[in-house]
C-alpha positions as a Markdown table, in Angstrom:
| # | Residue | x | y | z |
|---|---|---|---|---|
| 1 | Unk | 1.1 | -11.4 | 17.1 |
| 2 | Unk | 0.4 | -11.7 | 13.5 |
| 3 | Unk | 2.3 | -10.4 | 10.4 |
| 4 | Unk | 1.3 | -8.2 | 7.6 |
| 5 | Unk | 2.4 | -7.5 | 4.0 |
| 6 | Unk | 1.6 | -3.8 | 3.8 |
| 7 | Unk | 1.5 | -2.6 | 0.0 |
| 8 | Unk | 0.9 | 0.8 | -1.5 |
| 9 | Unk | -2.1 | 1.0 | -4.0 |
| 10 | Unk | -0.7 | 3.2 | -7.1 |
| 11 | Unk | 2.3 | 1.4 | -8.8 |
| 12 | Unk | 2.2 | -1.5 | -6.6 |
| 13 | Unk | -1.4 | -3.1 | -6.1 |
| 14 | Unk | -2.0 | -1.6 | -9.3 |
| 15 | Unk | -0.9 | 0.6 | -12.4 |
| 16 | Unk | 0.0 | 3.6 | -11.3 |
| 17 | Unk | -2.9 | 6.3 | -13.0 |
| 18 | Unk | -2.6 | 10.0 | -11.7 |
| 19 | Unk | -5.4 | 9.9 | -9.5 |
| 20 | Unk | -7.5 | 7.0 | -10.1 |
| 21 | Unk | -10.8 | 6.7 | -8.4 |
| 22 | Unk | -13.2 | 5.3 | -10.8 |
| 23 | Unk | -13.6 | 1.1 | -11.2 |
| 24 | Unk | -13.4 | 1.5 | -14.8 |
| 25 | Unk | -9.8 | 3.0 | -14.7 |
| 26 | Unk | -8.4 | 0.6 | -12.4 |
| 27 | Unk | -6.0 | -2.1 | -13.8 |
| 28 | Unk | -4.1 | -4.3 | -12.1 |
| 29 | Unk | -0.5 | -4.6 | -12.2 |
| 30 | Unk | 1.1 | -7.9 | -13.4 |
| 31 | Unk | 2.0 | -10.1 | -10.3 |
| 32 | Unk | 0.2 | -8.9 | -7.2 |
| 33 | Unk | -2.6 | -11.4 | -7.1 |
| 34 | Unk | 0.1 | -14.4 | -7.2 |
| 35 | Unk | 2.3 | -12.2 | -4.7 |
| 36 | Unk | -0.3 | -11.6 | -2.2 |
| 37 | Unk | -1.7 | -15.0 | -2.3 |
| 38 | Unk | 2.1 | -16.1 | -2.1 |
| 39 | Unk | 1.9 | -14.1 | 1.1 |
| 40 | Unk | -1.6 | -14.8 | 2.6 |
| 41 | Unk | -0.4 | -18.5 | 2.5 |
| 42 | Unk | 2.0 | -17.8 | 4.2 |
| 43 | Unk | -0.3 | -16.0 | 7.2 |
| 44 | Unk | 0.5 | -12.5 | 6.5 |
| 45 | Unk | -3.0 | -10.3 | 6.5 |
| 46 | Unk | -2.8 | -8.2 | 3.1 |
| 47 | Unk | -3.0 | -4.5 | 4.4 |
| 48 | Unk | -3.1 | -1.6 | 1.7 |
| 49 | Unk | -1.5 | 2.1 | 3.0 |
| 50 | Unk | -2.3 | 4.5 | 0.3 |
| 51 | Unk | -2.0 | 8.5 | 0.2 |
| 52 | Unk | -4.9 | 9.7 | -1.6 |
| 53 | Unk | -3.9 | 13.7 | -1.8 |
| 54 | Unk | -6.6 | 13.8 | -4.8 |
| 55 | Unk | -9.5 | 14.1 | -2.3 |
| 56 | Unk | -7.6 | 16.9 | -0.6 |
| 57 | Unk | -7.3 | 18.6 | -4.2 |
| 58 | Unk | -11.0 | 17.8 | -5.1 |
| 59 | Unk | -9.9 | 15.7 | -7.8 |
| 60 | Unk | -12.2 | 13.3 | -6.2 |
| 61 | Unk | -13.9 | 12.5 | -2.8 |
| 62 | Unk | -14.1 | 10.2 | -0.2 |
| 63 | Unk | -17.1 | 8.6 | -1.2 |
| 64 | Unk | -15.7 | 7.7 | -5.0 |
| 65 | Unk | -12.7 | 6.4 | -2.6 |
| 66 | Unk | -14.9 | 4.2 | -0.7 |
| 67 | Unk | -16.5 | 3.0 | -3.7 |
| 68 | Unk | -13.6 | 2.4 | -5.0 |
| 69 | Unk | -11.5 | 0.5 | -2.0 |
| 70 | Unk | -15.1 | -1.9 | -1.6 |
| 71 | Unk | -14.9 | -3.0 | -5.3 |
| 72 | Unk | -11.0 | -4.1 | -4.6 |
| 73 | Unk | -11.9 | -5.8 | -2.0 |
| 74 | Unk | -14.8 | -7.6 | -3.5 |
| 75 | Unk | -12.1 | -8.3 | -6.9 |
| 76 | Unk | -9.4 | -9.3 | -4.8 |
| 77 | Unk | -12.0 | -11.8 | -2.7 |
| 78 | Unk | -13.1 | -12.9 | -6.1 |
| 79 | Unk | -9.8 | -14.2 | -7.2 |
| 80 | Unk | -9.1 | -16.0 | -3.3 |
| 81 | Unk | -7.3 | -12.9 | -1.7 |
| 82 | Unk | -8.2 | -10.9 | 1.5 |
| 83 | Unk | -7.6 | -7.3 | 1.8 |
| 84 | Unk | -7.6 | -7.5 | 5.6 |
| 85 | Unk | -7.8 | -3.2 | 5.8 |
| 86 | Unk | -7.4 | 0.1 | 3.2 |
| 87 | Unk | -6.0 | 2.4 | 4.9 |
| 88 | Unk | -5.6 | 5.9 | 3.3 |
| 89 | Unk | -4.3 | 9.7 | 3.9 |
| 90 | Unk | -6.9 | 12.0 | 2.3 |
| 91 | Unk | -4.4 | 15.0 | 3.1 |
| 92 | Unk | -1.9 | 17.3 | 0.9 |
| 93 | Unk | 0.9 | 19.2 | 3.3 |
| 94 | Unk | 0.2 | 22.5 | 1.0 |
| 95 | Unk | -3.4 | 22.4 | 1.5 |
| 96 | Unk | -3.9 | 20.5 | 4.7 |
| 97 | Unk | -0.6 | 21.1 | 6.8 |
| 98 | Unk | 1.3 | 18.2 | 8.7 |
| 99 | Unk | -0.2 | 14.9 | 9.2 |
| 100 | Unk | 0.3 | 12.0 | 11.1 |
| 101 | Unk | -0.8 | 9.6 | 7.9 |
| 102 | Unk | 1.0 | 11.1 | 5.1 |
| 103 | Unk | 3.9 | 9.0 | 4.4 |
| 104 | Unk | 6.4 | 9.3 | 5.0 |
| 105 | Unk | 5.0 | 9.8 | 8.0 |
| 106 | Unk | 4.4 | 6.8 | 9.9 |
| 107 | Unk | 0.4 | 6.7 | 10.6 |
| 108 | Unk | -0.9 | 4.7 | 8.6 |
| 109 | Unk | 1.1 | 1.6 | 9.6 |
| 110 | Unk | 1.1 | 2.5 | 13.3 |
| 111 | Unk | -2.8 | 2.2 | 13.1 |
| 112 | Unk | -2.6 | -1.3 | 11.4 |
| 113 | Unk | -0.1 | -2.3 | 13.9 |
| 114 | Unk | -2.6 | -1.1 | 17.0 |
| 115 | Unk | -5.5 | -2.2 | 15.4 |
| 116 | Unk | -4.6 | -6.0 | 14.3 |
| 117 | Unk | -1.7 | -6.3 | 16.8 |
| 118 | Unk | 1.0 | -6.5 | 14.0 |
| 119 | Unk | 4.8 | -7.8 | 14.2 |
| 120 | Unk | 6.0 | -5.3 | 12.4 |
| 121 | Unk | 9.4 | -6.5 | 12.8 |
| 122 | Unk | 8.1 | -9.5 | 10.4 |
| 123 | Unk | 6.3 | -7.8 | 8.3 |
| 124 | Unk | 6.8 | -6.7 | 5.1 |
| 125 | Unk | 6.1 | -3.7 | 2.9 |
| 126 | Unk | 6.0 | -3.7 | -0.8 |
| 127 | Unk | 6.5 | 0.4 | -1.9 |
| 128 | Unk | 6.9 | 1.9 | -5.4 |
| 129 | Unk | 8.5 | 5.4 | -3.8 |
| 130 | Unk | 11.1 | 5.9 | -1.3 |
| 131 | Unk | 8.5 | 8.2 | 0.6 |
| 132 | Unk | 6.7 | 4.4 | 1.0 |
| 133 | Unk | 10.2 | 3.2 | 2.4 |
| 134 | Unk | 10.6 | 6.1 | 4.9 |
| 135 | Unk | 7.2 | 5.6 | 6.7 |
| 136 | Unk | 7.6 | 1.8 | 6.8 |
| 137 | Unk | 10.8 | 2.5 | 8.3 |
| 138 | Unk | 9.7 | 4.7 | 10.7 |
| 139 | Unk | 7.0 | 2.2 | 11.9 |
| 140 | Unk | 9.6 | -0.8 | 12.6 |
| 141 | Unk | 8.8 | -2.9 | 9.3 |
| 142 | Unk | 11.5 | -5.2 | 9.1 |
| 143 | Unk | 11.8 | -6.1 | 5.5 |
| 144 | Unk | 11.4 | -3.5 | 3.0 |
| 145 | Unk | 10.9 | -3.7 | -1.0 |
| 146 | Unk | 11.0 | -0.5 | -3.4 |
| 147 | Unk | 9.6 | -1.9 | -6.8 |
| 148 | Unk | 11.1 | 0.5 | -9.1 |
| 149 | Unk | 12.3 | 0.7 | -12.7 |
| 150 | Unk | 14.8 | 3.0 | -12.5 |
| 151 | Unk | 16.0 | 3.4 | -8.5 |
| 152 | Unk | 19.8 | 2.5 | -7.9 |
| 153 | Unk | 20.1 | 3.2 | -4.1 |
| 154 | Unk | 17.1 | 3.1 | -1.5 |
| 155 | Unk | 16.8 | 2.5 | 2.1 |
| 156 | Unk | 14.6 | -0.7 | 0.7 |
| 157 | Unk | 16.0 | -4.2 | 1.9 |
| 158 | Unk | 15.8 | -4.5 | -1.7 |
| 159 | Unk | 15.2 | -3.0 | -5.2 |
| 160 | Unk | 12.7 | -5.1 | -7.7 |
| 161 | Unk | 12.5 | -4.1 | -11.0 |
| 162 | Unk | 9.0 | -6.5 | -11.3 |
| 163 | Unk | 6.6 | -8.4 | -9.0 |
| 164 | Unk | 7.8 | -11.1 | -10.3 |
| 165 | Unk | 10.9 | -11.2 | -8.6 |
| 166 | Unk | 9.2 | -12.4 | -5.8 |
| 167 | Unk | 7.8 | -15.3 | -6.8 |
């Protein structure tokens, strides 16, 4: 079985831009390339588990997501990083009802778990919302990291203020 570091895209993989979907607008945030490489080193498959409600609202669609998630990849491959797999939830509870893949539903992860035959239990997830916590949770991921400014209490493993911290 093989381990993954699952990270949320917005305010983890990169800075956080009410819903970003154009190449242009997308900006890194300061410490993920060195913590996934960190990571892949180590043998962990970089797996991304994003909500992506904007398509839902028709703030954008799946095709500018696509576009999009292939340029990451293509970045991230540029500077020595594998993104193993994107996944995302397209879906809003107020427009689309209950889903499996919203987190804090659990979907996303279960799906990387079936597909790549994941440990979860040594795997890690890297979250900027407690709603990232929840479904990670939920899925069986044994180490759990909210990066967040400004939380005091989480069900995280552990709060981190910056990427950094990791390092």
């Amino acid at each position: 079985m093989r381990k993954a570091l699952f990270l949320d895209r917005d305010g983890v993989v990169n800075v956080e831009k009410n819903y970003l979907h154009k190449i242009e607008d997308f900006e890194l945030l300061e410490g993920i390339i060195e913590v996934c490489r960190t990571y892949q080193d180590q043998g962990y498959l970089i797996i991304i588990v994003t909500n992506q409600s904007g398509i839902s609202r028709g703030y954008y669609t799946e095709e500018d997501f696509a576009l999009l998630s292939r340029w990451m990849i293509e970045h991230f491959k540029a500077l020595g990083i594998t993104i193993t797999h994107i996944y995302h939830c397209p879906h809003h509870e107020n427009i689309d009802g209950a889903c499996e893949c919203r987190k804090p539903e659990p979907g996303m992860f279960l799906s990387a778990q079936k597909e790549y035959n994941l440990d979860m239990e040594h795997s890690v997830m890297i979250g900027d919302n407690e709603r990232d916590i929840e479904a990670s949770l939920k899925a069986g991921v044994g180490m759990n990291i909210l990066l967040s400014t400004g939380a005091v209490t989480s069900k995280a493993n552990k709060i981190i203020h910056s990427l950094r911290e990791l390092l």
